[in-house]
Biopython code that builds the backbone (N, CA, C, O; Angstrom):
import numpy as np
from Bio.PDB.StructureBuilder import StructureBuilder

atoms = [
    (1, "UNK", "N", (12.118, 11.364, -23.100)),
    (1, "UNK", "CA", (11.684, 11.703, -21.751)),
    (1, "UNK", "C", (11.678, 10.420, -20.903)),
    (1, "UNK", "O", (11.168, 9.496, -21.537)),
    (2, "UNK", "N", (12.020, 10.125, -19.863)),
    (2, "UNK", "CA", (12.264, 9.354, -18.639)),
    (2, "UNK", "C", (11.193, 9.917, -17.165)),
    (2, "UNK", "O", (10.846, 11.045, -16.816)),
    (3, "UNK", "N", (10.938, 8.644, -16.623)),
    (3, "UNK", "CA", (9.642, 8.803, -15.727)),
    (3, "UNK", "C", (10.624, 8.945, -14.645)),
    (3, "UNK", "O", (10.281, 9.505, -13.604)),
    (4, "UNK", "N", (11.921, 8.448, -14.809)),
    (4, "UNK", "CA", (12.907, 8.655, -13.785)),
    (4, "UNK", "C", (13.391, 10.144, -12.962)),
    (4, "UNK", "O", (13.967, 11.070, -13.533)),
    (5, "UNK", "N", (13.148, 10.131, -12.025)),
    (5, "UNK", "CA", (13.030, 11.825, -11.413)),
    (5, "UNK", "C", (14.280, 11.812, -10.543)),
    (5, "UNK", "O", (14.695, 10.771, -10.035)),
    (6, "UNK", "N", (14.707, 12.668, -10.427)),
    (6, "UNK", "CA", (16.265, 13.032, -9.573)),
    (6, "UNK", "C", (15.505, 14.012, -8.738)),
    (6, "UNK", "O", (14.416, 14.478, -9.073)),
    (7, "UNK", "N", (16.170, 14.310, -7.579)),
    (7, "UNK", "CA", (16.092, 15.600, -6.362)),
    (7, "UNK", "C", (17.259, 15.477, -5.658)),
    (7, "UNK", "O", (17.377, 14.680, -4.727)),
    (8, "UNK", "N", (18.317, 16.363, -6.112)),
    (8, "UNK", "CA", (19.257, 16.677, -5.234)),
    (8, "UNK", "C", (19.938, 15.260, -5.705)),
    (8, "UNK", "O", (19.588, 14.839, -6.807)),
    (9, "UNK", "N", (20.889, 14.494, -4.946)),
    (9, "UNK", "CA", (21.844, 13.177, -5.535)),
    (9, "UNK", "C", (20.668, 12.289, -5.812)),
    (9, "UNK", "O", (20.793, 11.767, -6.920)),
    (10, "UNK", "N", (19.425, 11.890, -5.109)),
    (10, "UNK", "CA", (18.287, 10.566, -5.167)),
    (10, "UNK", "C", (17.702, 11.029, -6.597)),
    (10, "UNK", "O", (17.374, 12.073, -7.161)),
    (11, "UNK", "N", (17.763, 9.652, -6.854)),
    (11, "UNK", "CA", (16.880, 9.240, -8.158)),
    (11, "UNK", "C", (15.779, 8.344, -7.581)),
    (11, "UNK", "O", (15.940, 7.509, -6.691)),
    (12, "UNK", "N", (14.596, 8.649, -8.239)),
    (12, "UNK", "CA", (13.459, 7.748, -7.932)),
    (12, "UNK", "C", (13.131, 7.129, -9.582)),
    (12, "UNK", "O", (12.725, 7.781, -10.544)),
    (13, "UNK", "N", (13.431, 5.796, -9.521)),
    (13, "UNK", "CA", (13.036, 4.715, -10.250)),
    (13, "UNK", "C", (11.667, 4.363, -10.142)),
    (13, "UNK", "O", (11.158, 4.229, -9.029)),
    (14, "UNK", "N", (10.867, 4.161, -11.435)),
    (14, "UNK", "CA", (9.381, 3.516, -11.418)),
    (14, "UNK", "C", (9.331, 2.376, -11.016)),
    (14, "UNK", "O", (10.192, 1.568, -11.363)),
    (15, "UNK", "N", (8.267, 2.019, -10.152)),
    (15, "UNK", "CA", (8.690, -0.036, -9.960)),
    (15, "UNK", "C", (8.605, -0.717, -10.937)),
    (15, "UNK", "O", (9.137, -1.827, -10.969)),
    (16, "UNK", "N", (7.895, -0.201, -12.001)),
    (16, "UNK", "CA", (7.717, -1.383, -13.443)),
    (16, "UNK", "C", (9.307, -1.230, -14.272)),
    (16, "UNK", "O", (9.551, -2.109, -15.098)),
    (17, "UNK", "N", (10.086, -0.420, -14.110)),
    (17, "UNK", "CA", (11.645, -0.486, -14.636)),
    (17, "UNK", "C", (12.609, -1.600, -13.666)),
    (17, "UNK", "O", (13.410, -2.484, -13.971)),
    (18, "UNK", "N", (12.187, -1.168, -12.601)),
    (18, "UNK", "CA", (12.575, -2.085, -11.578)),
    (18, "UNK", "C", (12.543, -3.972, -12.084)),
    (18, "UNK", "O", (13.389, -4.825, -12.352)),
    (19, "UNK", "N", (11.245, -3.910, -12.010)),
    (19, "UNK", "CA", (10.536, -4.715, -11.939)),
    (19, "UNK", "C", (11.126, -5.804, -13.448)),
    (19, "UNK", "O", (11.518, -6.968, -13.372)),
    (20, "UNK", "N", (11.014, -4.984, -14.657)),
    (20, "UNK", "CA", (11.104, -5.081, -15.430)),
    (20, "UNK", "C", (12.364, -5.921, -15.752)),
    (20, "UNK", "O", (12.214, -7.026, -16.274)),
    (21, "UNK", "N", (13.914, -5.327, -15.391)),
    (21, "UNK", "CA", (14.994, -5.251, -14.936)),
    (21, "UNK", "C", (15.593, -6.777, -14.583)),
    (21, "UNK", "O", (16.491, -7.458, -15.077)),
    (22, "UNK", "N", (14.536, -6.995, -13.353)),
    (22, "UNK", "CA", (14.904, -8.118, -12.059)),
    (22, "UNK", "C", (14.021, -9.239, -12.751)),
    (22, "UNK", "O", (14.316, -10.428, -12.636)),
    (23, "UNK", "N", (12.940, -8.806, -13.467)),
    (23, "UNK", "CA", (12.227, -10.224, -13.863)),
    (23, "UNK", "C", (11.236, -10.326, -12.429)),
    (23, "UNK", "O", (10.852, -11.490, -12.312)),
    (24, "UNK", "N", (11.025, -9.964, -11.973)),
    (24, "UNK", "CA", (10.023, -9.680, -11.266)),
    (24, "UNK", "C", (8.320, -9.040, -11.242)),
    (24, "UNK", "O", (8.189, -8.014, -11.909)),
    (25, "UNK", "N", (7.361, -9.430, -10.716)),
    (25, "UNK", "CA", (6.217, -8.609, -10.873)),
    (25, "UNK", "C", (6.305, -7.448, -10.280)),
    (25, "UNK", "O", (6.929, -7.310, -9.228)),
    (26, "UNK", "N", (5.653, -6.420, -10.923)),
    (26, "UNK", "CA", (5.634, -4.971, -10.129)),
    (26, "UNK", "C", (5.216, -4.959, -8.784)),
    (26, "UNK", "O", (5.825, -4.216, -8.016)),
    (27, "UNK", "N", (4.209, -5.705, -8.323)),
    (27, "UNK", "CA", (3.494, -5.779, -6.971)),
    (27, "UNK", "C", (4.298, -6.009, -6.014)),
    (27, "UNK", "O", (3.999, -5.657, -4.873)),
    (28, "UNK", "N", (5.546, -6.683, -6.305)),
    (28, "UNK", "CA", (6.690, -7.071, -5.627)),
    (28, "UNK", "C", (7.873, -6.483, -5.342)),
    (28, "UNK", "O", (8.837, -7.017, -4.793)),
    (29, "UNK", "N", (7.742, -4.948, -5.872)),
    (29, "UNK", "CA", (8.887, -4.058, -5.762)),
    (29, "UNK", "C", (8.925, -3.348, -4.556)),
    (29, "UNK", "O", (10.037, -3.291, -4.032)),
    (30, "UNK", "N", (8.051, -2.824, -4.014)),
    (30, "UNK", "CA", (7.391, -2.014, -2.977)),
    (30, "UNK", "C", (8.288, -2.820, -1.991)),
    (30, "UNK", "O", (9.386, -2.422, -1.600)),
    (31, "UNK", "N", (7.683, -4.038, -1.619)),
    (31, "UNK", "CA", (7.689, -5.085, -0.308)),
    (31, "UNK", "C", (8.991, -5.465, 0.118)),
    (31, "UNK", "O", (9.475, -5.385, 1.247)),
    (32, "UNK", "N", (9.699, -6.062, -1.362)),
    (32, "UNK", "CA", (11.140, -6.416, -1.619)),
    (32, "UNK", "C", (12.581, -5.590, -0.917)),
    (32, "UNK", "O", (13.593, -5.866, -0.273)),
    (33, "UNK", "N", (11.671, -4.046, -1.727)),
    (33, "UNK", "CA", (13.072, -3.166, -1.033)),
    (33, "UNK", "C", (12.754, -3.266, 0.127)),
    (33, "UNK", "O", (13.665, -3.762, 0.790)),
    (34, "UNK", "N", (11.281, -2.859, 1.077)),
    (34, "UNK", "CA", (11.043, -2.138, 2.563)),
    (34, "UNK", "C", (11.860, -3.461, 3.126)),
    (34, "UNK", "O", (12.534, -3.360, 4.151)),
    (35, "UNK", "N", (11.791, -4.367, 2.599)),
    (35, "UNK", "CA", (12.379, -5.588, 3.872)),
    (35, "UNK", "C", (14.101, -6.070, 3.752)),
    (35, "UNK", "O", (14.778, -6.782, 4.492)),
    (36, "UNK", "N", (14.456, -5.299, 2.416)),
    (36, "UNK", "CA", (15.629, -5.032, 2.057)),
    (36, "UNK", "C", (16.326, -6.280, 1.268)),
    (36, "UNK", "O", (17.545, -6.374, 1.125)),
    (37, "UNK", "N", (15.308, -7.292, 0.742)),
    (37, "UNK", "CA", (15.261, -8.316, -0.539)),
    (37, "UNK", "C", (15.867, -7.431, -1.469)),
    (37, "UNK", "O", (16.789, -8.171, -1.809)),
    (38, "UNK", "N", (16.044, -6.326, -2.178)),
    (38, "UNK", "CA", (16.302, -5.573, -2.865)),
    (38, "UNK", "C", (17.143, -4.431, -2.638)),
    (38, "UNK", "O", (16.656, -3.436, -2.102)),
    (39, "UNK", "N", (18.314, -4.459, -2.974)),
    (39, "UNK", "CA", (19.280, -3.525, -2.420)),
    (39, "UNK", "C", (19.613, -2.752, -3.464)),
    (39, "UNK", "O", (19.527, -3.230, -4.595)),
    (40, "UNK", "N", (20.116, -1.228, -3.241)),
    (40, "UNK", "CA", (20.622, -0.096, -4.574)),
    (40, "UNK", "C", (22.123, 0.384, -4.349)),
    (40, "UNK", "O", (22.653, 0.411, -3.239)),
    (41, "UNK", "N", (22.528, 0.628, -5.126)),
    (41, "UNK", "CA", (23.640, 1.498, -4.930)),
    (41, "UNK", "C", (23.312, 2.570, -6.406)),
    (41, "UNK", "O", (22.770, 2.378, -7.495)),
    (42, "UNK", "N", (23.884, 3.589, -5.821)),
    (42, "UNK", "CA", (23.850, 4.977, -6.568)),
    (42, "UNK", "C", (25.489, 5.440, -6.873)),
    (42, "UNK", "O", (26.126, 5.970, -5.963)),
    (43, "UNK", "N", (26.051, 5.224, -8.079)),
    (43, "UNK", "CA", (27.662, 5.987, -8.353)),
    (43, "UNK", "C", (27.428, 7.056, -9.566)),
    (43, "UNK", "O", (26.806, 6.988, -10.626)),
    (44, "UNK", "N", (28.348, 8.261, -8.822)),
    (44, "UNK", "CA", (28.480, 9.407, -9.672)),
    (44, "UNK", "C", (29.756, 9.126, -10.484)),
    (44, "UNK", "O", (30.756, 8.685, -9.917)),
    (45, "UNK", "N", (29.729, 9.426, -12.074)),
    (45, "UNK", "CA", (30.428, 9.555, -12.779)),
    (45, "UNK", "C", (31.568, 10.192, -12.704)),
    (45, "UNK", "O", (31.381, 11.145, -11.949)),
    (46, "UNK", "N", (32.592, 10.182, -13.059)),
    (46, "UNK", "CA", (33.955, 11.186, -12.593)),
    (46, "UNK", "C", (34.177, 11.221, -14.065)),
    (46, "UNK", "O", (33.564, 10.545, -14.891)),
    (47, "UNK", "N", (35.376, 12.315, -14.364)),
    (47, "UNK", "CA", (36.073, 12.568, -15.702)),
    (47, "UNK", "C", (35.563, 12.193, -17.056)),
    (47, "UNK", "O", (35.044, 13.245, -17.433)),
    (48, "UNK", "N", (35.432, 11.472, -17.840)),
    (48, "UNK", "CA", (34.943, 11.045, -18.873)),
    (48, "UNK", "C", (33.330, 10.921, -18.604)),
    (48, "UNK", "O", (32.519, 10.992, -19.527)),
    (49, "UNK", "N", (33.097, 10.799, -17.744)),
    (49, "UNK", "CA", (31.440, 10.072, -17.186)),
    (49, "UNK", "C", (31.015, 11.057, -16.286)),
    (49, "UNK", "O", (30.325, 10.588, -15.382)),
    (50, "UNK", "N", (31.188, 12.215, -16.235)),
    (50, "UNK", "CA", (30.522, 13.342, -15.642)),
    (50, "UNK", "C", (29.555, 13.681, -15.759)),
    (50, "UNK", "O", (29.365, 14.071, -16.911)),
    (51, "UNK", "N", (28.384, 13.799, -14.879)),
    (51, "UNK", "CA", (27.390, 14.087, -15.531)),
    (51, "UNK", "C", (26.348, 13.094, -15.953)),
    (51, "UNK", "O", (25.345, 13.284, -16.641)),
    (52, "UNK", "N", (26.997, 11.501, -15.149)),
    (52, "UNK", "CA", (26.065, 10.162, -15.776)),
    (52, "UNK", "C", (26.171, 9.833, -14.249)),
    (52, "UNK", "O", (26.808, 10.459, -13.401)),
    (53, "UNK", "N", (25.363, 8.647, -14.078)),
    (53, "UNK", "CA", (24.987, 8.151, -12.862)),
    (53, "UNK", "C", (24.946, 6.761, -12.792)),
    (53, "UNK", "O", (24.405, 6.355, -13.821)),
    (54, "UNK", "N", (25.188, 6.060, -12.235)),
    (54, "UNK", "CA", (24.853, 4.279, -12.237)),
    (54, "UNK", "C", (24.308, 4.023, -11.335)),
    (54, "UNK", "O", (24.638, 4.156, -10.157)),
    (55, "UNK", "N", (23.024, 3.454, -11.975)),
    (55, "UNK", "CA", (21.728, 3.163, -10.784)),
    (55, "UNK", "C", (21.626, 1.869, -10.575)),
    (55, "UNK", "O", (21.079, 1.221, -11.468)),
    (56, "UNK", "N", (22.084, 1.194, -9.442)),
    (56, "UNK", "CA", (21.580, -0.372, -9.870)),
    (56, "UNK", "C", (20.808, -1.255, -9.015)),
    (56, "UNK", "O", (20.888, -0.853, -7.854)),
    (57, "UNK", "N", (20.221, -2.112, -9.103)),
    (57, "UNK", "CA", (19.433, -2.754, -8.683)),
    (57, "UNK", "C", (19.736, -4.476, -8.345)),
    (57, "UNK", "O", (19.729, -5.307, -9.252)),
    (58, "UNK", "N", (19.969, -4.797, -7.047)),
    (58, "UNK", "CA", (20.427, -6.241, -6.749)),
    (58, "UNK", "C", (19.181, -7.278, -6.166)),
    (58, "UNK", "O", (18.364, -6.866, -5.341)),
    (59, "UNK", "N", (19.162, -8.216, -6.531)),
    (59, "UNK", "CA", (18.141, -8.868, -6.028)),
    (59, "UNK", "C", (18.867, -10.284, -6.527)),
    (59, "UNK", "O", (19.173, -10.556, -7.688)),
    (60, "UNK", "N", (19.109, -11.310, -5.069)),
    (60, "UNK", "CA", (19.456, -12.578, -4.821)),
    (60, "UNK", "C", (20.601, -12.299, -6.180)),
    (60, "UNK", "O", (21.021, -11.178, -6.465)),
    (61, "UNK", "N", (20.879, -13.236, -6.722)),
    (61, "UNK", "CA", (22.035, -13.089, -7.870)),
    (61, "UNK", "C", (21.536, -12.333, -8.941)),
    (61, "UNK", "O", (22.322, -12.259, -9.885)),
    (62, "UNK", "N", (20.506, -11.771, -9.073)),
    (62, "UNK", "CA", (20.683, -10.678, -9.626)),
    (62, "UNK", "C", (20.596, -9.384, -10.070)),
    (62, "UNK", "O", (19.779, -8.670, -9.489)),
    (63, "UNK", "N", (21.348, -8.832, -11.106)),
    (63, "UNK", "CA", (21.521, -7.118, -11.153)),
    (63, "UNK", "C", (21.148, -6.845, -12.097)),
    (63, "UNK", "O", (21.305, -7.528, -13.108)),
    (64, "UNK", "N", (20.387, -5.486, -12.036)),
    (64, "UNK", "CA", (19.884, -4.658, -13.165)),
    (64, "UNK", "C", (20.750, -3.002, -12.638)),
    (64, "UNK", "O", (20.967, -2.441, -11.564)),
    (65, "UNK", "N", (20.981, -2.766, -13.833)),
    (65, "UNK", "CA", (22.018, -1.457, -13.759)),
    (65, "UNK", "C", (21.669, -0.243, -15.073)),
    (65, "UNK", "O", (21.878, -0.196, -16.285)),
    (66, "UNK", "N", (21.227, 0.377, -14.365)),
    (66, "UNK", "CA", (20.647, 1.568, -15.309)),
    (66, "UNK", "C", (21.958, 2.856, -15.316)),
    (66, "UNK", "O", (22.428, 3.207, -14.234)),
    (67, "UNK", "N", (22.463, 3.483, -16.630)),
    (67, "UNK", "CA", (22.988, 4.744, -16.796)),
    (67, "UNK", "C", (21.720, 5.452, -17.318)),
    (67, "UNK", "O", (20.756, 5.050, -17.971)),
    (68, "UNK", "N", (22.079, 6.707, -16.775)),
    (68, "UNK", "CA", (21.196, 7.768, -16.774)),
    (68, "UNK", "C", (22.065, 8.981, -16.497)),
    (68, "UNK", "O", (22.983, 9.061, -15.681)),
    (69, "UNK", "N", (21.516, 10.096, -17.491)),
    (69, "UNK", "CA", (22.238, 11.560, -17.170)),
    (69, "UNK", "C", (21.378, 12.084, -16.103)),
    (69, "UNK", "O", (20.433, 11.495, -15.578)),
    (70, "UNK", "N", (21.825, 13.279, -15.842)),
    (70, "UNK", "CA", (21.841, 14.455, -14.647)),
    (70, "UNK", "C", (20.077, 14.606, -14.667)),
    (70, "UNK", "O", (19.566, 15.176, -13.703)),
    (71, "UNK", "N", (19.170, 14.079, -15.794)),
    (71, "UNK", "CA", (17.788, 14.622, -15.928)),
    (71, "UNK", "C", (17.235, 13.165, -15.937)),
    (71, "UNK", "O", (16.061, 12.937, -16.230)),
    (72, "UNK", "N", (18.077, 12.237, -15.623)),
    (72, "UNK", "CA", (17.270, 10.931, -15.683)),
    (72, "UNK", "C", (16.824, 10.449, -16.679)),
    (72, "UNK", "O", (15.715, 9.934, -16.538)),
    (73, "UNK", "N", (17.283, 10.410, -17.707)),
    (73, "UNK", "CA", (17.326, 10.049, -19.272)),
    (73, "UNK", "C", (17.924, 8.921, -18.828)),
    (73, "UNK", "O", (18.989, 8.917, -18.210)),
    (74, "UNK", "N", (17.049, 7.596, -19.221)),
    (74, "UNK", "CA", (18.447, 6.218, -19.905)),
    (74, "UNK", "C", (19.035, 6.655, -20.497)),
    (74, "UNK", "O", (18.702, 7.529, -21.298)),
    (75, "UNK", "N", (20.396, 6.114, -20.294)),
    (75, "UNK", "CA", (21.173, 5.804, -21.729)),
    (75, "UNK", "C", (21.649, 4.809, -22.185)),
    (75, "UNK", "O", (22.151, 4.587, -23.286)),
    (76, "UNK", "N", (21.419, 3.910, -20.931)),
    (76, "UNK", "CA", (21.566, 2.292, -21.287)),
    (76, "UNK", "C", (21.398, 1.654, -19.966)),
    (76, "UNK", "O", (21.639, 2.179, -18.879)),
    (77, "UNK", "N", (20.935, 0.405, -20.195)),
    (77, "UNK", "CA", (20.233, -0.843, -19.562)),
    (77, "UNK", "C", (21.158, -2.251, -19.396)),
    (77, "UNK", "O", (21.359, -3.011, -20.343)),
    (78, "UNK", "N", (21.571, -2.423, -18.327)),
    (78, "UNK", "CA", (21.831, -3.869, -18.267)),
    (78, "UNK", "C", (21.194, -4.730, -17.625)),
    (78, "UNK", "O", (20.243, -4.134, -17.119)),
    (79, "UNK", "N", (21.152, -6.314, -17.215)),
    (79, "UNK", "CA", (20.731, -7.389, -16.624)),
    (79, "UNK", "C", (21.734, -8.113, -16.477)),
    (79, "UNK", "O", (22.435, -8.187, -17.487)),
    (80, "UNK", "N", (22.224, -8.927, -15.221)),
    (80, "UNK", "CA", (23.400, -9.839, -15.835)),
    (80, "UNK", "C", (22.993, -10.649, -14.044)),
    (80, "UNK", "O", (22.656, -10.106, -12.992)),
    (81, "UNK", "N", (23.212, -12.020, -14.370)),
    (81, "UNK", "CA", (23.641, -12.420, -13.294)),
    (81, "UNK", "C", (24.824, -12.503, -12.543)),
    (81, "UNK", "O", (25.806, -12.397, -13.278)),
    (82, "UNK", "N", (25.161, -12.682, -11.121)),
    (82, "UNK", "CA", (26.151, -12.440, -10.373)),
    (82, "UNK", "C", (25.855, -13.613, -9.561)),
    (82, "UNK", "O", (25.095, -13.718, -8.599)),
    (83, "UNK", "N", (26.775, -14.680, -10.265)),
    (83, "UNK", "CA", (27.095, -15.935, -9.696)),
    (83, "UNK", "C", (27.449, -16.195, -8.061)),
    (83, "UNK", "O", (28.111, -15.244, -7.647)),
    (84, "UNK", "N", (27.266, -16.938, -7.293)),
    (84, "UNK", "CA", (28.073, -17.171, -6.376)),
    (84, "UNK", "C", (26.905, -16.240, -5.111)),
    (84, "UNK", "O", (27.046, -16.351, -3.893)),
    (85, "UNK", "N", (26.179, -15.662, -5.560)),
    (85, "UNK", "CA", (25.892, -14.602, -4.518)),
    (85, "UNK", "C", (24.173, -15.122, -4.001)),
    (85, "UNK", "O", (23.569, -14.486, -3.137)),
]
sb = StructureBuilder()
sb.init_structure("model")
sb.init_model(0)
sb.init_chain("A")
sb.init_seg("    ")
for serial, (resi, resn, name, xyz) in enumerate(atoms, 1):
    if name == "N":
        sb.init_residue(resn, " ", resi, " ")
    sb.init_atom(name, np.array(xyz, "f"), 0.0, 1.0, " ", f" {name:<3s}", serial, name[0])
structure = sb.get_structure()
């Protein structure tokens, strides 16, 4: 089970996954996105990946990128930095 909730295409992420993710404190998730320190992108799966979602999470160089099915189940977790940015 996943705390992660879908409605319609939006997924709502917990801030402590967030948080978790970026290396960040939770208290700092809220503030980060409203001022847009924290940016998302949302991609739907095609052909082989139907039915999965890529959730990710950018902050200064770096990204946290969650797959998740149609019910918001992880199915896997990344972290990686993104040099240059």
């Amino acid at each position: 089970m996943s705390d992660i909730t879908r409605a319609g295409e939006d997924f709502t992420v917990p801030a402590r996954l967030i948080a978790d993710g970026l290396g960040l404190p939770e208290h700092a998730i809220a503030r980060a996105m409203s001022t847009g320190a924290i940016t998302t992108r949302t991609e739907r799966g095609e052909g082989a990946d139907a039915g999965r979602f890529r959730l990710s999470f950018f902050y200064r160089g770096r990204s946290f990128r969650l797959t998740v099915n149609a019910e918001g189940q992880i199915l896997s977790r990344a972290r990686f930095d993104r040099p240059g940015t």
